[in-house]
N, C-alpha and C positions, 0 to 999 in steps of 0.2 A: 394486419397491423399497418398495410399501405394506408388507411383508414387516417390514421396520425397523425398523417406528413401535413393534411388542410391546419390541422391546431400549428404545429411548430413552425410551418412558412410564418406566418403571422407574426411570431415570436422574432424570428430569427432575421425578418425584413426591420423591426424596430434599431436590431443592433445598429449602430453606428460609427465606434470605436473598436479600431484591432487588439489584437496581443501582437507583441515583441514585434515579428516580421511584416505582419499586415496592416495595409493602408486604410484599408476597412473589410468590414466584412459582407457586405448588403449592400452597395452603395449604385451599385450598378443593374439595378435589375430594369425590365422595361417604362416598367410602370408601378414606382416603388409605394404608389397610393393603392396598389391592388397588387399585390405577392401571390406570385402561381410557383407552381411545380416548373412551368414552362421559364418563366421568368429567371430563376436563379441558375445563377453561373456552376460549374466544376467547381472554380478558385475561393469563389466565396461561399462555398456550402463546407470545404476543407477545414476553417477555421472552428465553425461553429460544431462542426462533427468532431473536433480532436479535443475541443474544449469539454465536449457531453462525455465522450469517453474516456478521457483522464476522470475528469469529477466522480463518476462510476466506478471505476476501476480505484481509485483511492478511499473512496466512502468505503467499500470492499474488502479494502486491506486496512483500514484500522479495525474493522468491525470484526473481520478475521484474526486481526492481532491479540484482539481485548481476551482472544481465549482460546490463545496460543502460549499464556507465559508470561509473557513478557510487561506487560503492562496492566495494570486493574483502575478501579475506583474507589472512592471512598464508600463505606458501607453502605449501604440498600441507594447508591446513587444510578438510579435507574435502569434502563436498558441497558447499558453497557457494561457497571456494575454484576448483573445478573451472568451476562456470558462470561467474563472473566473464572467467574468458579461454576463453568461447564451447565448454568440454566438458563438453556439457548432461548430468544424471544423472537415471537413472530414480528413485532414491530420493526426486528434488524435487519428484515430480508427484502424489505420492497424500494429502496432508495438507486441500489447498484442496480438494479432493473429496469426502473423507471429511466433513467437519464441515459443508460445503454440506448434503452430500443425510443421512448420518447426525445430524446435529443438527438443521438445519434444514427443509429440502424435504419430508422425511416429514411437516413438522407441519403444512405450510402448509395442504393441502385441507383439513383435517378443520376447522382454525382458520377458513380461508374460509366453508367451508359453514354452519358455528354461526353467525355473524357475520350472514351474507347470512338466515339463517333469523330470525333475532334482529331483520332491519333494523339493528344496529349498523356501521352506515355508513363509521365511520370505520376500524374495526377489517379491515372487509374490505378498504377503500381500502388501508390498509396491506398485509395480506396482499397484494396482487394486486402491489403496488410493489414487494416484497422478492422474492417468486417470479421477477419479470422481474428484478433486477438479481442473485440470486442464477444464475440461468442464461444471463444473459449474461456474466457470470463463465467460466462454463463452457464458452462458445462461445467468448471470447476468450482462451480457454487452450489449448482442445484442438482447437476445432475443431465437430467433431460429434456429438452426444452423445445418447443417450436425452431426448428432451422428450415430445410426447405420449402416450408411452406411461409415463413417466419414475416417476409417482406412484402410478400404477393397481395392478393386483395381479396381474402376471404378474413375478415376478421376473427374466426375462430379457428387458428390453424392447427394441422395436426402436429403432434409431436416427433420426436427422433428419440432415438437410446445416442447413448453416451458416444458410442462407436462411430454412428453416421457422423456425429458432430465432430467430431476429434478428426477423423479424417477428411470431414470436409474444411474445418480448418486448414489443416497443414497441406488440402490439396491448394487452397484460396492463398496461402503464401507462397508455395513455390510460384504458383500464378504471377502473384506480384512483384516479387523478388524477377522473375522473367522480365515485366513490363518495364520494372526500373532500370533494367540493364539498357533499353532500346537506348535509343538515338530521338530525344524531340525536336521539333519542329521549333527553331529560336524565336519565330513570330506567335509562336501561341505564348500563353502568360507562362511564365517561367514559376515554379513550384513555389520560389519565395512567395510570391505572392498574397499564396495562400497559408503558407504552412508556417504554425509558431512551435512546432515539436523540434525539430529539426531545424529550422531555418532555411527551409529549402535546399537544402544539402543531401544530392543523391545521393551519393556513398554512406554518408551516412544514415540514412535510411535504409542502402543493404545490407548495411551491417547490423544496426538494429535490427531488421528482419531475419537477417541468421542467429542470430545470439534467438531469437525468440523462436527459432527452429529448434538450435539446442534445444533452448529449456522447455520446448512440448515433449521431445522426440526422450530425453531424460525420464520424464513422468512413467514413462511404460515400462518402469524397469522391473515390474509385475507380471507383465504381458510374453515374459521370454523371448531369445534373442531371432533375430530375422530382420529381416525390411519393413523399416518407419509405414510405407507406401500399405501393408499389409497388415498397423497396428504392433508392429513386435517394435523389442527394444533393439536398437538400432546403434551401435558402439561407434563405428565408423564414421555415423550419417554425424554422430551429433561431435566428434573430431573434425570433420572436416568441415561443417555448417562454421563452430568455430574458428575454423581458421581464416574464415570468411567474414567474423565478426571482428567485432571491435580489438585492438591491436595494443590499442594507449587508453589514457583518458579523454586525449583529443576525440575521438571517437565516441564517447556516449552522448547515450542522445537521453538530455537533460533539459525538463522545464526548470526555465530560470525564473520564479513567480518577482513578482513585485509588491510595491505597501505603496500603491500609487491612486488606490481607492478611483480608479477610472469610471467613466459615465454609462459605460456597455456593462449591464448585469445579467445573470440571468432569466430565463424566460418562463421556467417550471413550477415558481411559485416560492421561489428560496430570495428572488430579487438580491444576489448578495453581485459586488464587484465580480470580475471574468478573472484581474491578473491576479489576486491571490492566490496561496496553498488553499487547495481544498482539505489540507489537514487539516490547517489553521482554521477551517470553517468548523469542523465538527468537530475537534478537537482542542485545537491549541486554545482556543477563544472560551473555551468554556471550563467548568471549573473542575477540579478531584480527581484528575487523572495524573496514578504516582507511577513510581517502575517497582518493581517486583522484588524480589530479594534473587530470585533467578536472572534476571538481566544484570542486577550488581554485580552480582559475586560472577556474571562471567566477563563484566568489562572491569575489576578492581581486584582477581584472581583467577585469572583463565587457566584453567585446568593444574591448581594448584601448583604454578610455578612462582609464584609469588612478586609477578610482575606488573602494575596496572596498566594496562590498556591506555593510553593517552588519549580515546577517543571516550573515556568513563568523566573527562569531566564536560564532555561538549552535549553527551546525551541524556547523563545525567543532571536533573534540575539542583537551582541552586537557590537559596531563601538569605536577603541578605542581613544579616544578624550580628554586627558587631559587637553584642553584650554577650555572646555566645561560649557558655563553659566550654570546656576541652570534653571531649566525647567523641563515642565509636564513631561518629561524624565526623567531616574532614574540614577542616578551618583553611580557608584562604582568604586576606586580603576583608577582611571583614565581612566572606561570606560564609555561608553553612552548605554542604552536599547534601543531598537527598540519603538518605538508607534506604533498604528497598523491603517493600512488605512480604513476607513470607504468606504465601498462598497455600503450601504444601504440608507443613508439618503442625506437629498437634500443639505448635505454641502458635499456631496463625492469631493475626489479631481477628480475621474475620469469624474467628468462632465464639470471640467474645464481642459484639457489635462493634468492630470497625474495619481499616483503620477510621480515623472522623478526622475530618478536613480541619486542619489550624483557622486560629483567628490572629486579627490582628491588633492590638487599642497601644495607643500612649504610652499607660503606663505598665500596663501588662506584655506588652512585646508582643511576642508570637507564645500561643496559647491554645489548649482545648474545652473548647466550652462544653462537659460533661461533669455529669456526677459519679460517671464511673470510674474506678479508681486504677484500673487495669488500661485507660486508653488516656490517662492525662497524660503520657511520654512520646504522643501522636504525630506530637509535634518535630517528629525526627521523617517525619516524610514530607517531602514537599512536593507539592502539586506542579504540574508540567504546563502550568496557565501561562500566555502571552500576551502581549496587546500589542499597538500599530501606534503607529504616527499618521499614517495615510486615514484608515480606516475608523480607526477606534480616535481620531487627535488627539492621541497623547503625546507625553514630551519625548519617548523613544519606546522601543518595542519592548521594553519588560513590563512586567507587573504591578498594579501596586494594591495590595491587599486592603491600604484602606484610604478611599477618597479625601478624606481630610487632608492627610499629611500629604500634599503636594510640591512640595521642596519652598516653603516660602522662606523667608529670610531667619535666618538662624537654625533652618531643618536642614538636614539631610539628605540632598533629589534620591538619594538609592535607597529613603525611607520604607520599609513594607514591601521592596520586590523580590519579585520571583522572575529569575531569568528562562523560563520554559524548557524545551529541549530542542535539540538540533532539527529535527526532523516535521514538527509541529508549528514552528512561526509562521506569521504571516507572507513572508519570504521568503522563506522552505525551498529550497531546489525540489520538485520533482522527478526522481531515478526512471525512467522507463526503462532502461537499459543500459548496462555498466560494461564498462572492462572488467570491474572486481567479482561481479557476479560471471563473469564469461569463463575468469581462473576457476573460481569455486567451482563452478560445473566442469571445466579440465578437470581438477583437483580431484573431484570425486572420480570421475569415468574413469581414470588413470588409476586411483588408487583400485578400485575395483577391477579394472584388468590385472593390479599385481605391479605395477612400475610405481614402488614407495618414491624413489627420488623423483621422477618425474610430477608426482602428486604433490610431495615436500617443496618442490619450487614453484609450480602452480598455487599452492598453497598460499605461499609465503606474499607471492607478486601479489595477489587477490588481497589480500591485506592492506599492506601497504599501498596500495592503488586505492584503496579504501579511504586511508587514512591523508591522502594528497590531493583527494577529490575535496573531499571535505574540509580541507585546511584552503581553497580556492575560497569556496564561501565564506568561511571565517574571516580573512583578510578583507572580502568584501564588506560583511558587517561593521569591520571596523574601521575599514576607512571611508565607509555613509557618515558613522557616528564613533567620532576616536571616545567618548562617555562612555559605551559600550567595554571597552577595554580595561575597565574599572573591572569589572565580572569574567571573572574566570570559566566561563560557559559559551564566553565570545572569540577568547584569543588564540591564535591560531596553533599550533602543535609546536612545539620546537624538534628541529630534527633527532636532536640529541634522542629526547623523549622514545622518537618513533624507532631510533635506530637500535634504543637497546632493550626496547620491547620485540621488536622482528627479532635480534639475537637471542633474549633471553625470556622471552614470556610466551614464544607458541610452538615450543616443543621441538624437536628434529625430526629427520627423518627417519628415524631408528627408533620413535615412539612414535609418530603419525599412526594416530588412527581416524576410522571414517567421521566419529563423533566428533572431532577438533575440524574437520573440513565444515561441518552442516552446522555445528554450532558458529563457528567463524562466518561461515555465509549468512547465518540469522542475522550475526552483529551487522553484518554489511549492508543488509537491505532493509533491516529495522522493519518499515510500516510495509509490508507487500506481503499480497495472496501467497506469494511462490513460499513462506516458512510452514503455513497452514500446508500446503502442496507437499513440502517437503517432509511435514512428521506425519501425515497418510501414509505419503508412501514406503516412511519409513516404521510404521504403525506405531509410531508415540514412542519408541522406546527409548528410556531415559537415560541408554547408556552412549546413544548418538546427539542427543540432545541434554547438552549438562544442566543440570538442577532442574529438568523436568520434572513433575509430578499432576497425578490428577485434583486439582484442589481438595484442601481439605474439605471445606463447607459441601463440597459436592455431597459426597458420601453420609451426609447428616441432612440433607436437604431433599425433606419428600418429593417437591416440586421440581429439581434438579434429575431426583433418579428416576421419576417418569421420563423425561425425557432424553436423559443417556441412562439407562439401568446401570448398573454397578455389571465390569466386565466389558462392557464397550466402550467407543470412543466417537467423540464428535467427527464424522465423516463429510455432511453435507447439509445443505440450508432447505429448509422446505421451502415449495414455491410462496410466491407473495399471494397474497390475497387476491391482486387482479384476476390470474389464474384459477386460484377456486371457486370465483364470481363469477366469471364471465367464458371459462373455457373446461371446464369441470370436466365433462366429458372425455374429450380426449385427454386431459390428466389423467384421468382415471384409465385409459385405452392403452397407454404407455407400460403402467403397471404390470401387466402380460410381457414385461421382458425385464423389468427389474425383480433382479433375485434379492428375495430379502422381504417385497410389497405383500402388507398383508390385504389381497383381493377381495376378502370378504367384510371388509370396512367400505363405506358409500365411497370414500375416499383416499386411498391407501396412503396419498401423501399429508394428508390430516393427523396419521398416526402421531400419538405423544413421541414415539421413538423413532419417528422417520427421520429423525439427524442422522442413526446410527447406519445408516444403507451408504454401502460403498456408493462413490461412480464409480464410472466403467474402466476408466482408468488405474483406478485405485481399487482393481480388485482382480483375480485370475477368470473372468469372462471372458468366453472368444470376442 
C-alpha cells in the first residue's frame, strides 16, 4: 500500500490553507513544483493525516449508527435507509477504508521515521497514537485486515487475525503515550504547528490516548480476566489508563469544525472544504434522516422515570410550524419536535412504505405527498437536514424546505425550516475523546466489579459533563447568530433543567443497572463506532440497551435475512471491494483462522452472511 503515498503526495502538496492550529499544511517542502516522499515535513504531513483519519473514523460511525437504533431514513432512501432495518450494503463499507489507508496510513511511517530521526518526540508520540486508532478502526469494522505488512511495499499484503491487530494496536500506544512523555527539543517545530485535534497540547493528547486505552482494553471483556499485554480483560489496566485520562471537560480533545467554506478541500475525489463536520458532509446536508422512536423515548423518558432529558430538544430535530394543532408533538415558540419512527414493533411505518419525507408548499404547509392513507400523518417526523452560511450561502444554518419562500418582505425568515440535530451541522464539534465517555467506561467497570455507588456517581458525572460540554456549543451558536435563538434546537440548557433531570430522571444508586450506564453512554456519544462496539459486546440485548429491537422490516425482508438470517446479529462489515479485486488471495488465506468462514466458497468473505462472523474481539477466541 506504500504504492499510494506517489497518488496522495500530489494531493496533499496542492493544500494550501490549515485547520484551527496550522499555518499551512504543504508550504514548506523543497520543491513544492515536484512533491516527494523526501520533500515533506513531520509537521505538515500531521495536519493532513488527522484530517483523512477523523473523516474515516466518522464516515464509520454514522454508517455504524444507521443500524444501531437510533437513527433511519425515509423509506427505500438508499444505502443507509437499507442498513437501518439490518440489510447491510456493500456500498457502506469502502469510504472508512479508503480515506484511513488513502489519506492517512500511507503517510504515517514516513511521518514516524522523520520524527523519530529528528528526536521530535512529540510528533512521533502522535504518529504512533493515530496509526493504532486508525487500525483499530479497521479491525473494529472488518475484522481482519492487512497490518504488518499493511505500509510496506508489496502491494498485495498479507493479512492478520483480529488478535495480531488488537494487540499490535495497543502495543503502538503505549509506544506513543511513552514518546509524548519525553522532553523535545524547543528548536524543533513545536506540535502546534502541526496538530488541529489537539491544538498541540501534550497533555492532552495523553490523556486522549489513555481514555483510548480504556476504551480498547474495555472491549475484551469476552476474552476473560488477566493482562490487556496478553489480550484478556484487564480491570485495573483500564482504572488506572483512566486515571490518566481526561479529569474535566477541559481535557477532551474536541474538533471544533467550522462553516468557513475555506479554500483547502479535499484530495480523494469528494473536493468538499477540510474545516467542516464530516457529518454534515454525509449526513447533515442531505436529506431523510429522522431519529427513531428508540432514541426518543430514551432522551423524553429515560427509563420510565418521567423526566425529559434537556438534551432531547438539542438532538432532537425541530420543523418550524407556527399553524401547528396541539399534538403527541411538542410545541415551542412556533416550532414542532420531531416524533421518532418506530422501527421495532408491528405498527412500524416501514412495514407500510415509510416513513416518507414531508413537503413543503404555501398553501399546504408541511405535507405528505402520497396516496396512501396510512402515511399522510408522516409529517410528525422531521428530518435531521442543515444548511451553512459559509458553505451552502445561506442566510444561517437551518433548513429551508422550500426555495421560494426566502424571508422576503411580508414572510417569515423561519418560513419552511428545519433546525437539524446537534451532532450533524456544518459546525458540529467532533468528540474524539470525552470526560463523559471516560465516566461511562468508570461507570460500567465499577458497576461490574460490584461498587453500585462508585458506578452511581461516575454515572451521574458522565452525564452531566455531557450535558456542559454541549451547552459550550450552543452558546456558541448563539452568539455567531443571536436568529438562531428563535429555535429551540439552539438554546442552551438552563441549569435548572439539568439539575433536576440528574436528580430526578437517571435513577439512584439503589436501582443502577448496567443497561442505564450503556444506554446513557449511547446518549453521550450519539454518532460513534464505540455504541455499534458496545451492543457486540454486549450481544444486542435489549435489556442493556432500552428500546432496542431487531427491526421489524428485517424479519419480512428476504433480502435482509440473507444477510443476517433470522437468529443473528450484525457483527462486522465485509471487506470493500478493493480487497476482493486486488488482494482476494490472501482474503481468502485469513479465512483459516476465522471461526465461523465458510472455506468452501471462492471467497468466504463474499458470503450473503459474512456480517454475522464475530471479530476477535467480540468473541471467546484465544
Amino acid at each position: 500500500m506504500k504504492l499510494l503515498k506517489s497518488i496522495i503526495l500530489c494531493g496533499i502538496c496542492m493544500m494550501a490553507l490549515a485547520l484551527t492550529s496550522c499555518d499551512s499544511w504543504l508550504d514548506v517542502n523543497t520543491d513544492p513544483e515536484n512533491p516527494s516522499s523526501a520533500s515533506a515535513t513531520y509537521e505538515n504531513r500531521l495536519a493532513h493525516i488527522e484530517f483523512y483519519t477523523n473523516s474515516g473514523t466518522q464516515f464509520a460511525a454514522w454508517r455504524s449508527t444507521m443500524s444501531m437504533g437510533d437513527w433511519t431514513r425515509n423509506y427505500n432512501g438508499s444505502t443507509y435507509w437499507h442498513m437501518s432495518y439490518w440489510n447491510p450494503q456493500q456500498s457502506a463499507v469502502t469510504t472508512a477504508y479508503q480515506w484511513w489507508f488513502v489519506g492517512a496510513a500511507c503517510n504515517i511511517e514516513d511521518m514516524y521515521e522523520k520524527a523519530m530521526a529528528d528526536e521530535a518526540w512529540h510528533y512521533a508520540g502522535v504518529a504512533r497514537v493515530i496509526y493504532a486508532y486508525g487500525f483499530m478502526l479497521m479491525t473494529d469494522l472488518h475484522g481482519e485486515m492487512p497490518f504488518t505488512e499493511a505500509l510496506g511495499e508489496d502491494a498485495t499484503p498479507s493479512y492478520d487475525n483480529g488478535k495480531t491487530i488488537y494487540l499490535g494496536c495497543l502495543k503502538a500506544l503505549d509506544e506513543g503515550l511513552e514518546l509524548l512523555s519525553k522532553s523535545q527539543n524547543p528548536a524543533l517545530p513545536a506540535l502546534s504547528v502541526g496538530d488541529w485535534w489537539c491544538g498541540g497540547n501534550v497533555q492532552k493528547w495523553i490523556k486522549f490516548g489513555n481514555l483510548l486505552k480504556a476504551r480498547w482494553i474495555n472491549k475484551l471483556i469476552k476474552k476473560g480476566a488477566g493482562s490487556y499485554l496478553d489480550g484478556k480483560y484487564d480491570t485495573q489496566a483500564i482504572l488506572d489508563a483512566l486515571a490518566k485520562g481526561p479529569q474535566s471537560n477541559a481535557d477532551n480533545a474536541i474538533i471544533n469544525h467550522t462553516d468557513d467554506n475555506g479554500t483547502t478541500h479535499d484530495v480523494l475525489g469528494w473536493d468538499e472544504p477540510v474545516d467542516y463536520s464530516p457529518l454534515y458532509s454525509v449526513s447533515g446536508m442531505n436529506s431523510g434522516y429522522m431519529a427513531t422512536k428508540m432514541l426518543y423515548d430514551n432522551l423524553t423518558n429515560f427509563g420510565g422515570y418521567g423526566v425529559e432529558d434537556p438534551r432531547a430538544d438539542k438532538i432532537l430535530p425541530w420543523a418550524y410550524s407556527p399553524n401547528a394543532a396541539e399534538g403527541e408533538y411538542k410545541l415551542k415558540d412556533g416550532w414542532r419536535r420531531t416524533l421518532g419512527v418506530d422501527m421495532v414493533s408491528q405498527a412500524s411505518p416501514s412495514l407500510v412504505n415509510g416513513p416518507i419525507r414531508a413537503s413543503y408548499s404555501a398553501d399546504k404547509k408541511w405535507y405528505v405527498d402520497t396516496d396512501l392513507p396510512e402515511r399522510l400523518g408522516d409529517t410528525v417526523y422531521v428530518e435531521a437536514t442543515s444548511s451553512s452560511k459559509g458553505y451552502a450561502a445561506n442566510r444561517d444554518i437551518l433548513y429551508r424546505r422550500s426555495n421560494v419562500l426566502t424571508g422576503a418582505a411580508g414572510e417569515d425568515v423561519l418560513t419552511a425550516a428545519e433546525s437539524g440535530t446537534y451532532y450533524t451541522r456544518v459546525s458540529s464539534p467532533t468528540y474524539l475523546g470525552t470526560y463523559a465517555e471516560a465516566c461511562l467506561i468508570k461507570a460500567e467497570v465499577l458497576f461490574n466489579s460490584g461498587d453500585k455507588n462508585g458506578a452511581f456517581a461516575a454515572y451521574k458525572e458522565g452525564i452531566k459533563s455531557s450535558m456542559e460540554q454541549m451547552n459550550i456549543k450552543l452558546n456558541l451558536w448563539c452568539n455567531e447568530d443571536a436568529g438562531l435563538k428563535a429555535c429551540p434546537s439552539f438554546t442552551p440548557m438552563e441549569q435548572a433543567d439539568i439539575d433536576n433531570f440528574l436528580a430526578n430522571g437517571i435513577g439512584s444508586a439503589a436501582d443502577l443497572t448496567l443497561g442505564h450506564i450503556l444506554t446513557q453512554k449511547r446518549i453521550a456519544l450519539n454518532f460513534s463506532v464505540e455504541i455499534w462496539n458496545d451492543m457486540r459486546r454486549y450481544d444486542f440485548n435489549p435489556e442493556l440497551f432500552f428500546g432496542w429491537g431487531i427491526p421489524a422490516l428485517h424479519d419480512v425482508n428476504a433480502t435482509a435475512l440473507k444477510g443476517i438470517p433470522a437468529g443473528k446479529d450484525f457483527r462486522r462489515w465485509r471487506q470493500c471491494s478493493h480487497e476482493f479485486n486486488y488482494n482476494a488471495a490472501n482474503l481468502q488465506e485469513i479465512g483459516h483462522q476465522v471461526p465461523g468462514a465458510n472455506m468452501s466458497l471462492a471467497q468466504w468473505n463474499q458470503a450473503d452472511d459474512a456480517w454475522t462472523i464475530n471479530v476477535w474481539w467480540d468473541s471467546n477466541q484465544e
